[in-house]
C-alpha positions as CSV (number, residue, x, y, z in Angstrom):
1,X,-63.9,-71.6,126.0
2,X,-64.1,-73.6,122.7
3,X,-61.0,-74.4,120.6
4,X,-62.3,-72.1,117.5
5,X,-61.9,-69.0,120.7
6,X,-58.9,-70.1,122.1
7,X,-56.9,-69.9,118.5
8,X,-58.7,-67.0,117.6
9,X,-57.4,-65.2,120.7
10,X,-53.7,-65.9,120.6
11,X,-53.8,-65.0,116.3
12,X,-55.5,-61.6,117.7
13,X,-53.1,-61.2,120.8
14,X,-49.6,-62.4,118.5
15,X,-50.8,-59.8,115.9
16,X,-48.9,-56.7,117.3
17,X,-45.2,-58.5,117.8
18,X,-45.8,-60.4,114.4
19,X,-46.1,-56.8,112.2
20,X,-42.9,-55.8,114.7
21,X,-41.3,-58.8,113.4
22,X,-42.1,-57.9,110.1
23,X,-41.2,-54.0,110.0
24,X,-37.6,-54.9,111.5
25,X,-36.8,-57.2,108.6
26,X,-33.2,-56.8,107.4
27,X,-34.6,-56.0,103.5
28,X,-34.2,-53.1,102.1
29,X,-37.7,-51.0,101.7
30,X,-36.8,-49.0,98.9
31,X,-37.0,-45.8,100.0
32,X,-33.7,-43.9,99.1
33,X,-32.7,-46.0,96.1
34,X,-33.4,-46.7,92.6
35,X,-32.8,-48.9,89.4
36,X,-30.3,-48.3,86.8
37,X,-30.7,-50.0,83.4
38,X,-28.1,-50.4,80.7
39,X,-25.1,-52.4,79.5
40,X,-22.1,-53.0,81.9
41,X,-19.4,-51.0,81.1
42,X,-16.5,-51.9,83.4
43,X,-16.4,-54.5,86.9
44,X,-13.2,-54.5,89.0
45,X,-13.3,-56.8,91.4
46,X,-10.2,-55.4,93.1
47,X,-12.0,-52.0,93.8
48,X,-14.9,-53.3,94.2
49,X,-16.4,-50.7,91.7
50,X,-18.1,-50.9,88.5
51,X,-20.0,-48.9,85.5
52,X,-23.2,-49.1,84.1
53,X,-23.9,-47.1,80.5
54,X,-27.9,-46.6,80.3
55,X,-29.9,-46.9,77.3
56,X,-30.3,-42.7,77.4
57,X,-25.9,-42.8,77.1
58,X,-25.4,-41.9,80.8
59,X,-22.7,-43.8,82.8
60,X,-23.4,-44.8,86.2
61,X,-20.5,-45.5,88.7
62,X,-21.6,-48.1,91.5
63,X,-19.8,-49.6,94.3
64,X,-19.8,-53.3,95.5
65,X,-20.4,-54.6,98.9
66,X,-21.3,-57.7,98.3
67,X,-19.2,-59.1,94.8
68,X,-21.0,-62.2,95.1
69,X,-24.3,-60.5,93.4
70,X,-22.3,-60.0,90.0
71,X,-20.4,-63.9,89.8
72,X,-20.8,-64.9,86.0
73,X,-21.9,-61.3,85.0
74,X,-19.5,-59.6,82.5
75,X,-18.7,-56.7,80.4
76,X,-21.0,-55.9,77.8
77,X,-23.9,-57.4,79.2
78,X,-27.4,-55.8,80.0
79,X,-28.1,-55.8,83.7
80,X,-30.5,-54.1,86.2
81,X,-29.2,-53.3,89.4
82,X,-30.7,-51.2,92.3
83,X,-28.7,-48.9,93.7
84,X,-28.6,-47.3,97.3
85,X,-28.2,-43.2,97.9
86,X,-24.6,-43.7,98.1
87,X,-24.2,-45.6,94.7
88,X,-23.8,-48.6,96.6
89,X,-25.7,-52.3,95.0
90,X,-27.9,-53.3,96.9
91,X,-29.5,-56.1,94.2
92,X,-28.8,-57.5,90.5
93,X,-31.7,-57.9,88.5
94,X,-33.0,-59.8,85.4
95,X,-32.3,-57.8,82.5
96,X,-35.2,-56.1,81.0
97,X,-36.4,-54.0,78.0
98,X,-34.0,-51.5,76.7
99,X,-35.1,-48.0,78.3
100,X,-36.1,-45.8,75.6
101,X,-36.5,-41.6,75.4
102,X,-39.9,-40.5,75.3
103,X,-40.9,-39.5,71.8
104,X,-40.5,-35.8,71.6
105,X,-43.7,-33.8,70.1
């Protein structure tokens, strides 16, 4: 067996455990969550909670389990964040675009 067959067998035979690998990675899919937009509101530390007014004038109430993801954020600032299905963050984001209602007709 040539070199070129040898590699070509153990990429073809490693294929299965390396998608494995890659399907029991610890991030987050995003299935079950979503992105809030807006200005934040209110951040207390101490309850580990915060608030998030969108551009459309709702307020979103999110939790913290890991505070570290909002160091040097504070209130009044525009901030993305995306939230899990119990209003949990699961990631900051770069601010974006305002979000804007749809033009009615």
């Amino acid at each position: 067996m040539s070199v070129k067959m040898i590699v070509l067998l153990a990429l073809l035979l490693s294929a299965p455990s390396l998608s494995m690998t890659m399907a029991a990675s610890p991030e987050h899919t995003g299935q079950g969550t979503h992105v809030v937009i807006g200005t934040l509101e209110e951040l207390d530390m101490s309850k580990m909670s915060g608030k998030i007014k969108t551009d459309l004038g709702q307020t979103v109430v999110f939790t913290m389990t890991r505070p570290d993801l909002f160091k040097g954020l504070s209130v009044g600032e525009r901030i993305a964040v995306r939230l899990d299905d119990q209003g949990h963050v699961i990631r900051v984001m770069d601010t974006t675009v305002p979000e804007l209602p749809s033009p009615e007709k």
